[in-house]
PDB file as gemmi writes it, atoms N, CA and C in Angstrom:
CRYST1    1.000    1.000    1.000  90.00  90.00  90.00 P 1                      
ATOM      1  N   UNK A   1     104.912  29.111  83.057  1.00  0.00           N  
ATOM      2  CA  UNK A   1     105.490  27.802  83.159  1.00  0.00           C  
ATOM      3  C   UNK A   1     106.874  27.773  82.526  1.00  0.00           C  
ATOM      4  N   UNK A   2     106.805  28.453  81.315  1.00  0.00           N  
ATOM      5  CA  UNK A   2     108.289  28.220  80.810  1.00  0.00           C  
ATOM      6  C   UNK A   2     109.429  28.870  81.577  1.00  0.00           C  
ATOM      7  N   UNK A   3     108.886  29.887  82.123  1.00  0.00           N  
ATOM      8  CA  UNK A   3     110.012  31.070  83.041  1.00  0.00           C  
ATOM      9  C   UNK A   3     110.506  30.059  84.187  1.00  0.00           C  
ATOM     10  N   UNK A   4     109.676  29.061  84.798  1.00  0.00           N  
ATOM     11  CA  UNK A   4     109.821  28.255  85.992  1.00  0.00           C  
ATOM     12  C   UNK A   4     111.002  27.385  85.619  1.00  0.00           C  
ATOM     13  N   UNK A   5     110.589  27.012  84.534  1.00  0.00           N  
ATOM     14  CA  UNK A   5     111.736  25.921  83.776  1.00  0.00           C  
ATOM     15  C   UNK A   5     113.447  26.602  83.476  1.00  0.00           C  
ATOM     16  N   UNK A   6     112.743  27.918  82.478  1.00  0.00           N  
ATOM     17  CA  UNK A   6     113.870  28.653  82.315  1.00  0.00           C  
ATOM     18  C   UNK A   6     113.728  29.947  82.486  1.00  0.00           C  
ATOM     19  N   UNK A   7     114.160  30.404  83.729  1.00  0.00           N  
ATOM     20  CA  UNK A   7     113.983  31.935  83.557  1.00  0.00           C  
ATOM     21  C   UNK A   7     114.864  33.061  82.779  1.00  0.00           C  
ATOM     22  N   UNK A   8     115.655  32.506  82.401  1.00  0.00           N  
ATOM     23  CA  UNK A   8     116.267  33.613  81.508  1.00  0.00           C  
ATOM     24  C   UNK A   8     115.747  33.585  79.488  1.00  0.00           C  
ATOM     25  N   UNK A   9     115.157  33.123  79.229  1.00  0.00           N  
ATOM     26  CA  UNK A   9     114.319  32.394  78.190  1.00  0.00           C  
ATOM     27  C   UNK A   9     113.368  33.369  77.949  1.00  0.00           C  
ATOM     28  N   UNK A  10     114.026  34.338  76.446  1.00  0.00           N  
ATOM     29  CA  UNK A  10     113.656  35.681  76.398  1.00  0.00           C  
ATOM     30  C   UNK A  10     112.488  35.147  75.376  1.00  0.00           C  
ATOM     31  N   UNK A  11     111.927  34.299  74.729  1.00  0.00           N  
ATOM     32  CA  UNK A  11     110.502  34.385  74.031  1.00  0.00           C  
ATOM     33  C   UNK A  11     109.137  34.132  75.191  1.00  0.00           C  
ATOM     34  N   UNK A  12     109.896  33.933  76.175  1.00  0.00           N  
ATOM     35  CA  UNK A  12     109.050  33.277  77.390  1.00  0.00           C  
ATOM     36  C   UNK A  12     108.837  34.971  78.062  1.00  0.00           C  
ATOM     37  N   UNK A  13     110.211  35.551  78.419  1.00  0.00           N  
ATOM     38  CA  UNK A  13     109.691  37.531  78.993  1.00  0.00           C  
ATOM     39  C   UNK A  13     108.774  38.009  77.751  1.00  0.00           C  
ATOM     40  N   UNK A  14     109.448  37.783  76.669  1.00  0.00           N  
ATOM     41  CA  UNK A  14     108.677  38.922  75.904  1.00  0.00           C  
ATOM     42  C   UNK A  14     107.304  38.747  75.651  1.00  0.00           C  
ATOM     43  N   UNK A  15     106.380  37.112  75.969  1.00  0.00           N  
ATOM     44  CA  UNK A  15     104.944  37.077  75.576  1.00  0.00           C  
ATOM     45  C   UNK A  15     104.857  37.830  77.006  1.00  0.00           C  
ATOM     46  N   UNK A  16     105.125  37.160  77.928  1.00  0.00           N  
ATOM     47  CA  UNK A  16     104.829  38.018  78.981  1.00  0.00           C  
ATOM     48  C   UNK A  16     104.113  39.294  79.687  1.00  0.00           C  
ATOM     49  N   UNK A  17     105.333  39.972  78.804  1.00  0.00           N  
ATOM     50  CA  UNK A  17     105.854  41.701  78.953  1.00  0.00           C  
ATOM     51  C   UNK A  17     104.417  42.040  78.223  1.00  0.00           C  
ATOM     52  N   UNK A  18     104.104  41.612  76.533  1.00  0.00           N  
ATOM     53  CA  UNK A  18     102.992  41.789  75.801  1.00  0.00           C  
ATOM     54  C   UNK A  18     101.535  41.281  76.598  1.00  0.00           C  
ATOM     55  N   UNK A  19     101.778  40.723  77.111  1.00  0.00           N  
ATOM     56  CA  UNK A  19     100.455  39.992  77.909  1.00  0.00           C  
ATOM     57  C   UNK A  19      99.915  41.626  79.220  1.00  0.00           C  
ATOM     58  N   UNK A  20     101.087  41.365  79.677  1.00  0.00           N  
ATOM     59  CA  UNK A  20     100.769  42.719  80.856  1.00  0.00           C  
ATOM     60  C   UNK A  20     100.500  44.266  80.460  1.00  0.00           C  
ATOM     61  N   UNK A  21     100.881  44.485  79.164  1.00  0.00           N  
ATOM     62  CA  UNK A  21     100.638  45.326  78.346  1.00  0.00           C  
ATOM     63  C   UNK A  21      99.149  45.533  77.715  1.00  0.00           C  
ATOM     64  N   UNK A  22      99.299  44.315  77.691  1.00  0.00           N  
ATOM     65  CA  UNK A  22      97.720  44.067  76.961  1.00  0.00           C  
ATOM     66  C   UNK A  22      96.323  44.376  77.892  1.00  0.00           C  
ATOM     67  N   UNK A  23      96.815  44.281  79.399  1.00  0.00           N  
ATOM     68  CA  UNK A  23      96.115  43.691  80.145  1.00  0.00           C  
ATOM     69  C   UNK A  23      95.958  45.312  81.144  1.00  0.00           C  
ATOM     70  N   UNK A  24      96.940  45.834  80.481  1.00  0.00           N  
ATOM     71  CA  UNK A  24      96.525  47.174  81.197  1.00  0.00           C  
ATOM     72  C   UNK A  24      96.263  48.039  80.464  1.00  0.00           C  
ATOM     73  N   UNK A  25      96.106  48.009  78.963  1.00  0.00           N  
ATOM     74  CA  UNK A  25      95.011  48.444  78.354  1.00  0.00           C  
ATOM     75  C   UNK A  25      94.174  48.196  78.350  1.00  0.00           C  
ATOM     76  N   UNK A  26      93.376  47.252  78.564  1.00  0.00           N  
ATOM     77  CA  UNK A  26      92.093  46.455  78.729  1.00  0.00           C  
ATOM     78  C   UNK A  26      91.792  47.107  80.145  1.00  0.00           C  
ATOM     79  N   UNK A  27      92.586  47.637  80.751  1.00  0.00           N  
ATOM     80  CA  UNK A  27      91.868  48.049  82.334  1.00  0.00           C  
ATOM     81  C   UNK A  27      92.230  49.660  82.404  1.00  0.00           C  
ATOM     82  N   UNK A  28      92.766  49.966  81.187  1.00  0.00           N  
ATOM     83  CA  UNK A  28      92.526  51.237  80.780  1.00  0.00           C  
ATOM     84  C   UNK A  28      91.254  52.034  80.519  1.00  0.00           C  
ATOM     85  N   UNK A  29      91.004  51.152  79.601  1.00  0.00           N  
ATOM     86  CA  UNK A  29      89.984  51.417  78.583  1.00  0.00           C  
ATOM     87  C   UNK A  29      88.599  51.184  79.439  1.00  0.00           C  
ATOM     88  N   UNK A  30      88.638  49.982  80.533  1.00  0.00           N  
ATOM     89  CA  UNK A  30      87.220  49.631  81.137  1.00  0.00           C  
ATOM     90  C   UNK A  30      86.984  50.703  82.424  1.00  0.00           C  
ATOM     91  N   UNK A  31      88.542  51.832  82.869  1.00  0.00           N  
ATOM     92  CA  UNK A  31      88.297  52.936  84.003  1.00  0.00           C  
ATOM     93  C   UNK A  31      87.773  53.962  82.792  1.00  0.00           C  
ATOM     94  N   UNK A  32      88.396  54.031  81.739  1.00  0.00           N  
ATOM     95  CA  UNK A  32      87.483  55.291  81.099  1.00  0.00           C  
ATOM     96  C   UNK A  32      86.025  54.899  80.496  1.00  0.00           C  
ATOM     97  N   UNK A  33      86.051  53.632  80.123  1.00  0.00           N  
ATOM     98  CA  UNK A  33      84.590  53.349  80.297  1.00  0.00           C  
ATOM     99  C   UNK A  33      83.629  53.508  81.474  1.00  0.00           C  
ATOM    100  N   UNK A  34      83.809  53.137  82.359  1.00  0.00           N  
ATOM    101  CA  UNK A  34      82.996  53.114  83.775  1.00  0.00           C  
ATOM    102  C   UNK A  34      82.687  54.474  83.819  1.00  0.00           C  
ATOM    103  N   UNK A  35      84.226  55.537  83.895  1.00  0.00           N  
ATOM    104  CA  UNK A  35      83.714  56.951  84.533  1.00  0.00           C  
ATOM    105  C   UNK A  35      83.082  57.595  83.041  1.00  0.00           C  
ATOM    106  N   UNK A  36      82.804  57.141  81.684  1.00  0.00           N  
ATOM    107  CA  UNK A  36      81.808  57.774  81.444  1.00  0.00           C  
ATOM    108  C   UNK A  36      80.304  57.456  80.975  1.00  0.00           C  
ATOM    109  N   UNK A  37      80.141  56.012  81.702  1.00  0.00           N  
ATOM    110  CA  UNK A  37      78.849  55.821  82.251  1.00  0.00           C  
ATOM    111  C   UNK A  37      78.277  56.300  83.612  1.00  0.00           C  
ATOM    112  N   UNK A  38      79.510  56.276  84.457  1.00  0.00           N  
ATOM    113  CA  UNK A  38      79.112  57.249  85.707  1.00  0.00           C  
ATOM    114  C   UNK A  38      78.679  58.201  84.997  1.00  0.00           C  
ATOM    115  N   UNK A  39      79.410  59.331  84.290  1.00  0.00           N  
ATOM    116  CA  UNK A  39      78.833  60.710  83.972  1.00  0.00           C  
ATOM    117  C   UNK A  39      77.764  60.527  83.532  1.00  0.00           C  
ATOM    118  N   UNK A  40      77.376  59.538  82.568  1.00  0.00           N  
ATOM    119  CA  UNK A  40      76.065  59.789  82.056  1.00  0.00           C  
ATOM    120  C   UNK A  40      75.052  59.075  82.899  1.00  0.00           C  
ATOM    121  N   UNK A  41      75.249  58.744  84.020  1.00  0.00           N  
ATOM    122  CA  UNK A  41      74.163  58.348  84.824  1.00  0.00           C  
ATOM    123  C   UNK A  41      73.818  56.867  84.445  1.00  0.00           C  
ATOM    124  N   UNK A  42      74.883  55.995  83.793  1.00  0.00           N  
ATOM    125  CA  UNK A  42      74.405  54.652  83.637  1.00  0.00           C  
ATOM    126  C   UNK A  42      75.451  53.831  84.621  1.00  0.00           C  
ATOM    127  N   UNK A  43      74.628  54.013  85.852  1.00  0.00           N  
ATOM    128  CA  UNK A  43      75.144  53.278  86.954  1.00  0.00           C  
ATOM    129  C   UNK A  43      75.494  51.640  87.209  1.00  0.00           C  
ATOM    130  N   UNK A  44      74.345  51.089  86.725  1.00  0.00           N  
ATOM    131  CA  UNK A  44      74.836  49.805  86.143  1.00  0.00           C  
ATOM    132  C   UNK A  44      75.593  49.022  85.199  1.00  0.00           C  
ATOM    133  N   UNK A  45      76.016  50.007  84.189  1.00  0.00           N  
ATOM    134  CA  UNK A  45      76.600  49.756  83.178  1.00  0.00           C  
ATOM    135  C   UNK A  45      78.344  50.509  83.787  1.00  0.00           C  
ATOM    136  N   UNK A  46      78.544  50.860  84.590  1.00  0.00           N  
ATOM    137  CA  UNK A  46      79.297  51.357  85.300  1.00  0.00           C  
ATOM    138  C   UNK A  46      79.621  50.271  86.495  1.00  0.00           C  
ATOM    139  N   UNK A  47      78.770  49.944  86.530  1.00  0.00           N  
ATOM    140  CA  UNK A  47      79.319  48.982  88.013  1.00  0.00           C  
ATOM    141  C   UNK A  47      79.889  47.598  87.287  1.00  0.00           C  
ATOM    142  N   UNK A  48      79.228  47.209  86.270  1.00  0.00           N  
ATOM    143  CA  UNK A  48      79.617  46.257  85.314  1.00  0.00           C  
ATOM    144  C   UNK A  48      81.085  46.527  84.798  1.00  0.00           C  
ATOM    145  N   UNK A  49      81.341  47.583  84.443  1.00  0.00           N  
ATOM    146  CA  UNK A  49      83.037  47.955  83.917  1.00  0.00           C  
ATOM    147  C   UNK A  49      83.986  47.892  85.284  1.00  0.00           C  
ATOM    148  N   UNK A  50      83.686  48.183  86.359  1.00  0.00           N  
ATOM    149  CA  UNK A  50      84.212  47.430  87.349  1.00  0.00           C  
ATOM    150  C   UNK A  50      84.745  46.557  88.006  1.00  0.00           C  
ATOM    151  N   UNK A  51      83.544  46.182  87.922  1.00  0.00           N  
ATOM    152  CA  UNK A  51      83.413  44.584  88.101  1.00  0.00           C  
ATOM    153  C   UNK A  51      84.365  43.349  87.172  1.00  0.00           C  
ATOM    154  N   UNK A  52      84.583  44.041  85.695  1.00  0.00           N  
ATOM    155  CA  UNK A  52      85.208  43.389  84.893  1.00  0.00           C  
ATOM    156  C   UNK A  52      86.453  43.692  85.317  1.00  0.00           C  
ATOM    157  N   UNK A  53      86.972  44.957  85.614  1.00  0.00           N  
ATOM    158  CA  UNK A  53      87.887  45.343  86.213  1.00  0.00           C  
ATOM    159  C   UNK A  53      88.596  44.145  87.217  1.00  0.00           C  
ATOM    160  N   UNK A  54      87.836  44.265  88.046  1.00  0.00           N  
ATOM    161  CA  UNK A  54      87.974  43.482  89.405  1.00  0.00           C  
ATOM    162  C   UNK A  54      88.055  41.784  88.884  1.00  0.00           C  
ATOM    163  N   UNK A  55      87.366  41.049  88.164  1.00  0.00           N  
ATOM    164  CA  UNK A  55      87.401  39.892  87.823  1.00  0.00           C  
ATOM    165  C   UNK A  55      88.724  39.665  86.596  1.00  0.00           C  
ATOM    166  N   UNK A  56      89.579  40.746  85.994  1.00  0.00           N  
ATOM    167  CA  UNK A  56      90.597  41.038  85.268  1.00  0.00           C  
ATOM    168  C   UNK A  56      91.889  40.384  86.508  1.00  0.00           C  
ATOM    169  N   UNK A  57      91.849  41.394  87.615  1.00  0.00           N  
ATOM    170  CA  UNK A  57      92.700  41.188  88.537  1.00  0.00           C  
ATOM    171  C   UNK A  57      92.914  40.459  89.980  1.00  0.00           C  
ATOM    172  N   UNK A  58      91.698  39.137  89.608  1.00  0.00           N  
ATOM    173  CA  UNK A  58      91.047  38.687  90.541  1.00  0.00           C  
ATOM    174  C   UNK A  58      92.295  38.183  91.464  1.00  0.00           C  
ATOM    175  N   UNK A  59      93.539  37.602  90.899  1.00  0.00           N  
ATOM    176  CA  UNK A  59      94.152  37.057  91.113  1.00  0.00           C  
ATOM    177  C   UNK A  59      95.435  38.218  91.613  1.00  0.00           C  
ATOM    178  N   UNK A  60      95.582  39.260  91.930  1.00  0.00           N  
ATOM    179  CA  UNK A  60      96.272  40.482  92.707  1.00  0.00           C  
ATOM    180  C   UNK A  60      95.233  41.281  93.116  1.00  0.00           C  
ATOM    181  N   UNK A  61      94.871  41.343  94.532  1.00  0.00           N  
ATOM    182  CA  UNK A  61      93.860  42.383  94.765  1.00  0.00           C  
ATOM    183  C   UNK A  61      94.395  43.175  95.630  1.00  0.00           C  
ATOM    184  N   UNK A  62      95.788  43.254  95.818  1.00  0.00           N  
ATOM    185  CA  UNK A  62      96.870  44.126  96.223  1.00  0.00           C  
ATOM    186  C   UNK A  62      97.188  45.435  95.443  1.00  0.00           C  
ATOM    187  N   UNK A  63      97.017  45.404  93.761  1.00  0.00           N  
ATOM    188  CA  UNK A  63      96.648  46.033  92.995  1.00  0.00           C  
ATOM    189  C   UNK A  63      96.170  47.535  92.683  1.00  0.00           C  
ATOM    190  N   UNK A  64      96.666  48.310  93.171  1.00  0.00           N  
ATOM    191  CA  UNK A  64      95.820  49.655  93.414  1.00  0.00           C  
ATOM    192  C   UNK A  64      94.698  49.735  92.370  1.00  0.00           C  
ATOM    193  N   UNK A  65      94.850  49.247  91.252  1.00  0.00           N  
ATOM    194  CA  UNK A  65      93.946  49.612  90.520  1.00  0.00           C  
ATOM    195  C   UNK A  65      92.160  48.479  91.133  1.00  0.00           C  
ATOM    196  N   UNK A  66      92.802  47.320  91.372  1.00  0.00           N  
ATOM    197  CA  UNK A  66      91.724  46.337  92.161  1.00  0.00           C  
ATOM    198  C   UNK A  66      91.402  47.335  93.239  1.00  0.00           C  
ATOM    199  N   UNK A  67      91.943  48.047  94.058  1.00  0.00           N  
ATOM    200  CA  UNK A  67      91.265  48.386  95.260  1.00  0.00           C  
ATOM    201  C   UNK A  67      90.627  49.463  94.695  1.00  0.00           C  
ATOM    202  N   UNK A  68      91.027  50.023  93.920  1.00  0.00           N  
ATOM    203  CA  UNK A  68      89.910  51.343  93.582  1.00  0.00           C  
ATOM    204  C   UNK A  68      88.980  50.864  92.853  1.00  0.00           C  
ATOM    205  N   UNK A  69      88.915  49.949  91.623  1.00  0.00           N  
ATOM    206  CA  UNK A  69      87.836  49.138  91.099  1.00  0.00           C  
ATOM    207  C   UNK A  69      87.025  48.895  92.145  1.00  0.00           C  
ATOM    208  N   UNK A  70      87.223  48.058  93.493  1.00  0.00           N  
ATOM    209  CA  UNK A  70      86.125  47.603  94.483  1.00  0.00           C  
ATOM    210  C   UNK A  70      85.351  48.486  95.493  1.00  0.00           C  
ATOM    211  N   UNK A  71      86.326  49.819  95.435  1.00  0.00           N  
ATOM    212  CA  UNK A  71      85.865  51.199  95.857  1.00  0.00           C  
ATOM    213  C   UNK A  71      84.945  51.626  95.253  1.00  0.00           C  
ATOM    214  N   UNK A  72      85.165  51.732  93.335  1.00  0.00           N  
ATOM    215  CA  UNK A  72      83.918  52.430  92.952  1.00  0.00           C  
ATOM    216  C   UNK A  72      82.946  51.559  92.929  1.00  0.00           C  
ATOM    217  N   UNK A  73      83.344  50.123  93.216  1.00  0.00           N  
ATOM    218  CA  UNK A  73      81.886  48.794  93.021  1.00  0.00           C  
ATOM    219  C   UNK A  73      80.790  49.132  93.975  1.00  0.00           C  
ATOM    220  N   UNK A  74      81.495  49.509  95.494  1.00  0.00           N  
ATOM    221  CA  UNK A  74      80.822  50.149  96.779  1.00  0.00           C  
ATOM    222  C   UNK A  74      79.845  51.317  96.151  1.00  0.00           C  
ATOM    223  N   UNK A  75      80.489  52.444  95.703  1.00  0.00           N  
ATOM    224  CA  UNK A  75      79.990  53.423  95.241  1.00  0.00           C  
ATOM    225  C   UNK A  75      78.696  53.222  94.338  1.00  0.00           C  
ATOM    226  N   UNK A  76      79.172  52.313  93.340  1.00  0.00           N  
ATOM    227  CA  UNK A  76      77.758  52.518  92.568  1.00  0.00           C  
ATOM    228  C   UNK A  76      76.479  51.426  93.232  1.00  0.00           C  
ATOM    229  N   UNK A  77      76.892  50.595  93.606  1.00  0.00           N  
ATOM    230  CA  UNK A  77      75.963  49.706  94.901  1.00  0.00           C  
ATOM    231  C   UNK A  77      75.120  50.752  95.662  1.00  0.00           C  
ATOM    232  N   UNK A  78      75.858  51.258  96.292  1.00  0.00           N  
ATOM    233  CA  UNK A  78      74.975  52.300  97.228  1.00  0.00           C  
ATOM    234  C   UNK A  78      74.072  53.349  95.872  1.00  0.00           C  
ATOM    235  N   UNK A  79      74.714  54.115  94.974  1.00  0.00           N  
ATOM    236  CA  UNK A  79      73.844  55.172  93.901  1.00  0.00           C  
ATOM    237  C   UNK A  79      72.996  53.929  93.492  1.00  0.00           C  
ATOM    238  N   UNK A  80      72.657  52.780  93.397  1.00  0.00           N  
ATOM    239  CA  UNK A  80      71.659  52.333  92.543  1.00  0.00           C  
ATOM    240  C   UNK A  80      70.599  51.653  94.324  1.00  0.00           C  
ATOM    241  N   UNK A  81      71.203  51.425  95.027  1.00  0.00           N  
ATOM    242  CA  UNK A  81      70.446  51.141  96.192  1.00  0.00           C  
ATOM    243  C   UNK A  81      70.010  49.785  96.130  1.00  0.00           C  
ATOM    244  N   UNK A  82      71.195  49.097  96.005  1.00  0.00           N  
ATOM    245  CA  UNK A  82      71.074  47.613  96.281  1.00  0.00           C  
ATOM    246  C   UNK A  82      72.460  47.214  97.487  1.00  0.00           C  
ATOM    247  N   UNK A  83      71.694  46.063  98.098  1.00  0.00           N  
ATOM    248  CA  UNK A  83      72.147  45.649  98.971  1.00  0.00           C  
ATOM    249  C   UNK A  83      73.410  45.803  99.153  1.00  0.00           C  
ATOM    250  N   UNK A  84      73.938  46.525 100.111  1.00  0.00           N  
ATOM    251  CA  UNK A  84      75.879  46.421 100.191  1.00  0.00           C  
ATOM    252  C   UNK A  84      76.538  44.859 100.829  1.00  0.00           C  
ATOM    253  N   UNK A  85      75.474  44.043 101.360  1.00  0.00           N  
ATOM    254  CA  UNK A  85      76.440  43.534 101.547  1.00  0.00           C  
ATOM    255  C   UNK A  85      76.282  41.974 100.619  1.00  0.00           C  
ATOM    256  N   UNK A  86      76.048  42.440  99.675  1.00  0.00           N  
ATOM    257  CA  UNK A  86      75.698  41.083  98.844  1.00  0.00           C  
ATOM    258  C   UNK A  86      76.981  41.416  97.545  1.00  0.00           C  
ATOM    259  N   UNK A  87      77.568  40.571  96.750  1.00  0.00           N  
ATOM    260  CA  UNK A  87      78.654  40.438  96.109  1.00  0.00           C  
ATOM    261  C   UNK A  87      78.066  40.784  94.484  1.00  0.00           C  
ATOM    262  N   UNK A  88      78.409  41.746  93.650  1.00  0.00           N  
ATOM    263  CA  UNK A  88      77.782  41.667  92.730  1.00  0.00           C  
ATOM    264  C   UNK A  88      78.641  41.479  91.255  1.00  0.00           C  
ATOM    265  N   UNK A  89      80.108  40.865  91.471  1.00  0.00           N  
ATOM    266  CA  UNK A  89      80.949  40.855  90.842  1.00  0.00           C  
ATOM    267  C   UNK A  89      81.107  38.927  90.754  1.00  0.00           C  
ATOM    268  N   UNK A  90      80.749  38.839  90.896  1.00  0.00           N  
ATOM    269  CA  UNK A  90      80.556  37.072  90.537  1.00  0.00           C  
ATOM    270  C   UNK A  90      80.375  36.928  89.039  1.00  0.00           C  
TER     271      UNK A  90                                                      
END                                                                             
């Protein structure tokens, strides 16, 4: 909102800049989480780090990292053998 008002209004970039920073550590941390519940065979607890993934970036799903999040959501759907075409990221 403040950028709309004033876009050159550098306390307004810099929460910003920290926000997107923040926000891709948080989706750092939930791809190396996921792939090492994949490894250890905790498929649900894996589809869940995903999923958080995906509900992180609900709002860009242009995102490479969203499309591969909803790639591995497919993936572990099918390894646990529940319905593909039901939504499990709600």
């Amino acid at each position: 909102m403040a950028l709309i008002i004033d876009p050159q209004n550098p306390r307004a970039s810099f929460y910003i800049r920290k926000v997107k920073q923040l926000l891709d550590k948080e989706i750092e941390v939930l791809f190396i989480s996921a792939q090492q519940n994949k490894e250890a065979l905790r498929y649900a607890v894996a589809l869940s780090n995903y999923c958080s993934v995906i509900r992180l970036l609900q709002n860009t799903p242009e995102d490479e990292r969203y499309i591969k999040a909803e790639d591995n959501v497919k993936e572990m759907v099918v390894i646990l053998g529940k319905d593909e075409d039901k939504n499990y990221c709600i």
